[in-house]
VEXLO-189093 format. One record per residue (C-alpha): residue number from 1; residue in one letter; x, y, z. Coordinates in nm, 2 decimals, always signed. Example, Ala and Ser with C-alpha at 12.3 -4.5 7.8 and 13.67 -1.06 7.14 Angstrom:
2
node k->1 | r->A | c1->+1.23 | c2->-0.45 | c3->+0.78
node k->2 | r->S | c1->+1.37 | c2->-0.11 | c3->+0.71
# end
This chain:
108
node k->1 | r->X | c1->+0.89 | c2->+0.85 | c3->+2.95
node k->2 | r->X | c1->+1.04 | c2->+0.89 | c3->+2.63
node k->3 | r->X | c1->+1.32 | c2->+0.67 | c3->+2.71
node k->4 | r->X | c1->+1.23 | c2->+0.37 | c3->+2.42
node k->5 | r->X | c1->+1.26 | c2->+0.65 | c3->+2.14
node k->6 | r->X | c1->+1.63 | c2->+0.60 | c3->+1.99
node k->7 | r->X | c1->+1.62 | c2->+1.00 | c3->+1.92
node k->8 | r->X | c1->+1.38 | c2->+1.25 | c3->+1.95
node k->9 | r->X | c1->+1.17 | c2->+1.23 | c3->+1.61
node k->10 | r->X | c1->+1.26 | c2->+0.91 | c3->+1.47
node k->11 | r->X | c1->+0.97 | c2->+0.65 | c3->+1.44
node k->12 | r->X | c1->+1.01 | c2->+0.30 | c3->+1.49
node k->13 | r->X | c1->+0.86 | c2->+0.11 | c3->+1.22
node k->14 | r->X | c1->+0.95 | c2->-0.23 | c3->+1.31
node k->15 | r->X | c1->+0.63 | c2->-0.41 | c3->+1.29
node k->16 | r->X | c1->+0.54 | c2->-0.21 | c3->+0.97
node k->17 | r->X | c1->+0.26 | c2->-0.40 | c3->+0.75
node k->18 | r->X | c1->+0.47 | c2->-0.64 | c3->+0.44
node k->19 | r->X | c1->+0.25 | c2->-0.79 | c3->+0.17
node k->20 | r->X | c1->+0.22 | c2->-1.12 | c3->+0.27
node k->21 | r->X | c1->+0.35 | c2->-1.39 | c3->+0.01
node k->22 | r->X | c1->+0.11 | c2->-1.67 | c3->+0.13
node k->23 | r->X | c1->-0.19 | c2->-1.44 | c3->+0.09
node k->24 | r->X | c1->-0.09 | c2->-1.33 | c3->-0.25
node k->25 | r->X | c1->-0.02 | c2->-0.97 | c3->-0.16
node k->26 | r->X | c1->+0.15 | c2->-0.72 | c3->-0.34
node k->27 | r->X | c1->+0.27 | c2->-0.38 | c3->-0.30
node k->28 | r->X | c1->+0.07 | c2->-0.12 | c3->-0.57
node k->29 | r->X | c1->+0.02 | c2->+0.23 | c3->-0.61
node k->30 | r->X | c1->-0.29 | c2->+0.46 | c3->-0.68
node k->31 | r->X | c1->-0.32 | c2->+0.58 | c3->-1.03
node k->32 | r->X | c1->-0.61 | c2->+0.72 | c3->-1.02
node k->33 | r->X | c1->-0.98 | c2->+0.73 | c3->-0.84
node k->34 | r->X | c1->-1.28 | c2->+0.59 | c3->-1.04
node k->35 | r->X | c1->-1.52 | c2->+0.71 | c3->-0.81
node k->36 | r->X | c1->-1.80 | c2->+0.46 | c3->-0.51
node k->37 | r->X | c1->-1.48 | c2->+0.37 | c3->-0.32
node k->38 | r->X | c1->-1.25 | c2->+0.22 | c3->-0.68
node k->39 | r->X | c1->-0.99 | c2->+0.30 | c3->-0.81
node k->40 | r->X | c1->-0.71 | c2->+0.22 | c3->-1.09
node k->41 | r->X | c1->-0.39 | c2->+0.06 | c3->-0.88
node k->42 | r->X | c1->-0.06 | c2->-0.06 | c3->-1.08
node k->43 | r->X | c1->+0.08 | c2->-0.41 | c3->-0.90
node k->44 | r->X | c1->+0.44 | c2->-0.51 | c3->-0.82
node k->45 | r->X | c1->+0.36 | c2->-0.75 | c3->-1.08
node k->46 | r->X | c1->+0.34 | c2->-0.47 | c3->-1.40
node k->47 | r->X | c1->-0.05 | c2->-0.55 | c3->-1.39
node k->48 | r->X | c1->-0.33 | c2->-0.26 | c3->-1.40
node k->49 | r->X | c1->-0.62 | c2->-0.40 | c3->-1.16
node k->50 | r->X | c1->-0.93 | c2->-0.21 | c3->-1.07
node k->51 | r->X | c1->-0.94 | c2->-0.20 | c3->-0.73
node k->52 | r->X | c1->-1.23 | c2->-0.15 | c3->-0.46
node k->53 | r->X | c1->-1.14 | c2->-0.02 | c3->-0.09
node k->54 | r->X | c1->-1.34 | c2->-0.22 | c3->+0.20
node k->55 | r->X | c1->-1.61 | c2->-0.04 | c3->+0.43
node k->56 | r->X | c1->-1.37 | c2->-0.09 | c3->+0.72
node k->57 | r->X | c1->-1.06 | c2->+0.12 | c3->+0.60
node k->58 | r->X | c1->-1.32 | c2->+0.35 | c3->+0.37
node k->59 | r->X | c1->-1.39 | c2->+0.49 | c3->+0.72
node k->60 | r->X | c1->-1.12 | c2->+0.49 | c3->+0.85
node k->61 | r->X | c1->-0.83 | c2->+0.63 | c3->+0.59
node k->62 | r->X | c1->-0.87 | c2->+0.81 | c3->+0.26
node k->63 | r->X | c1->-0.64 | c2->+0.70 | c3->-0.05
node k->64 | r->X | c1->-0.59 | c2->+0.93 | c3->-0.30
node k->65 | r->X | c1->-0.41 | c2->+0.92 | c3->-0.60
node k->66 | r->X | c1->+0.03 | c2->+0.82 | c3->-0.57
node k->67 | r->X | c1->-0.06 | c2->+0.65 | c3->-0.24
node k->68 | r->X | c1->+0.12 | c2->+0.34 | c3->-0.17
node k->69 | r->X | c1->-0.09 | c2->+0.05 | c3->-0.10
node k->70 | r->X | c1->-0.11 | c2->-0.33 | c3->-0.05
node k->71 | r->X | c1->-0.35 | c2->-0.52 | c3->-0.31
node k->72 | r->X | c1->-0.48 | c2->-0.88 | c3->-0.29
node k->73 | r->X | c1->-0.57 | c2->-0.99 | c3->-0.65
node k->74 | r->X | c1->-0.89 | c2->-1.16 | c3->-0.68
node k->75 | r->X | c1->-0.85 | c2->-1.52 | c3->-0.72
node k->76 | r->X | c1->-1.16 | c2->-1.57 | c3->-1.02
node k->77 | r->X | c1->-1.09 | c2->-1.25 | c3->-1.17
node k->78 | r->X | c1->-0.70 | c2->-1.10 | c3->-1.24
node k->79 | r->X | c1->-0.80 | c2->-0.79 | c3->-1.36
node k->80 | r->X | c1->-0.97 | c2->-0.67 | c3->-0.96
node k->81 | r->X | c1->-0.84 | c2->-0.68 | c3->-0.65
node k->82 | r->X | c1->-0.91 | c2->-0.56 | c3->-0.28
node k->83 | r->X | c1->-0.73 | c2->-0.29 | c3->-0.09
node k->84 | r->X | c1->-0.62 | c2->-0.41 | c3->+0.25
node k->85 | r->X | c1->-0.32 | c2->-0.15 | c3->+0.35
node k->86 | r->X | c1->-0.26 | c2->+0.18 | c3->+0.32
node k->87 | r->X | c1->+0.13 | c2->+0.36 | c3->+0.39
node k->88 | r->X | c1->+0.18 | c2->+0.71 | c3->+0.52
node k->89 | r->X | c1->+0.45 | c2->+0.92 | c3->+0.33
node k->90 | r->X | c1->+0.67 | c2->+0.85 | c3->+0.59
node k->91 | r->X | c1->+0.61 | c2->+0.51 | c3->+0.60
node k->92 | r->X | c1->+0.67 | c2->+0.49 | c3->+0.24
node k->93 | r->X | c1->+0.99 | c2->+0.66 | c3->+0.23
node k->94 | r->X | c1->+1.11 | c2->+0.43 | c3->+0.53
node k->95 | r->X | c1->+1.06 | c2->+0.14 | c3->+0.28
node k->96 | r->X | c1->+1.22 | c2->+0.34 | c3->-0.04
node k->97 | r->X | c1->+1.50 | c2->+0.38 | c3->+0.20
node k->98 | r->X | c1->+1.53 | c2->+0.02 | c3->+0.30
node k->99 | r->X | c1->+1.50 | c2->-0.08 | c3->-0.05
node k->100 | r->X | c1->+1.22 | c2->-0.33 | c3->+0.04
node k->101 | r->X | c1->+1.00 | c2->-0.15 | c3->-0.26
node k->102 | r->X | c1->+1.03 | c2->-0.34 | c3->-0.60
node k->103 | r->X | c1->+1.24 | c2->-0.13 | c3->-0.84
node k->104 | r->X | c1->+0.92 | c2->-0.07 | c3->-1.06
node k->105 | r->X | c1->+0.70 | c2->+0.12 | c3->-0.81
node k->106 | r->X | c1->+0.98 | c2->+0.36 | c3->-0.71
node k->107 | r->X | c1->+0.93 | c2->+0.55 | c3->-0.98
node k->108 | r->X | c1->+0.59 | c2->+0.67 | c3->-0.88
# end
């Protein structure tokens, strides 16, 4: 049964979650919490936005602060944006590896 695995304790992470371009997505990371489900977030773009996390994923996942996230920027307001994704450690490091992260949010 565990015949699709390439080796025992590798994940596949083929259809990982990208920011999506046309939906003016980016890649961020959690600075710090601000408290009723905000928080501070720095973009792929240098930009500091203030960020809220929907109901759905509220319930669902907890972000704390370091987590690697994607962010939609509000369209009438630059400074906020909306979480929408979330990455494990493991998923992060996966990227980091692949070099898909922009060089600025490596650092974090």
């Amino acid at each position: 049964m565990c015949g699709d695995k390439l080796n025992e304790g590798e994940e596949d992470f083929s259809n990982l979650r990208l920011p999506r371009r046309r939906d003016s997505e980016l890649f961020g990371i959690a600075l710090e919490l601000q408290g009723a489900s905000h928080l501070k977030v720095v973009c792929a773009d240098g930009k500091t936005r203030f960020a809220r996390i929907p109901g759905k994923m509220k319930r669902r996942s907890w972000i704390i602060a370091g987590d690697l996230v994607i962010v939609k920027p509000w369209s009438f307001e630059d400074g906020k944006a909306d979480i929408r994704f979330r990455y494990t450690r493991t998923q992060r490091n996966y990227l980091r590896r692949r070099k898909i992260l922009p060089p600025g949010l490596e650092s974090y």
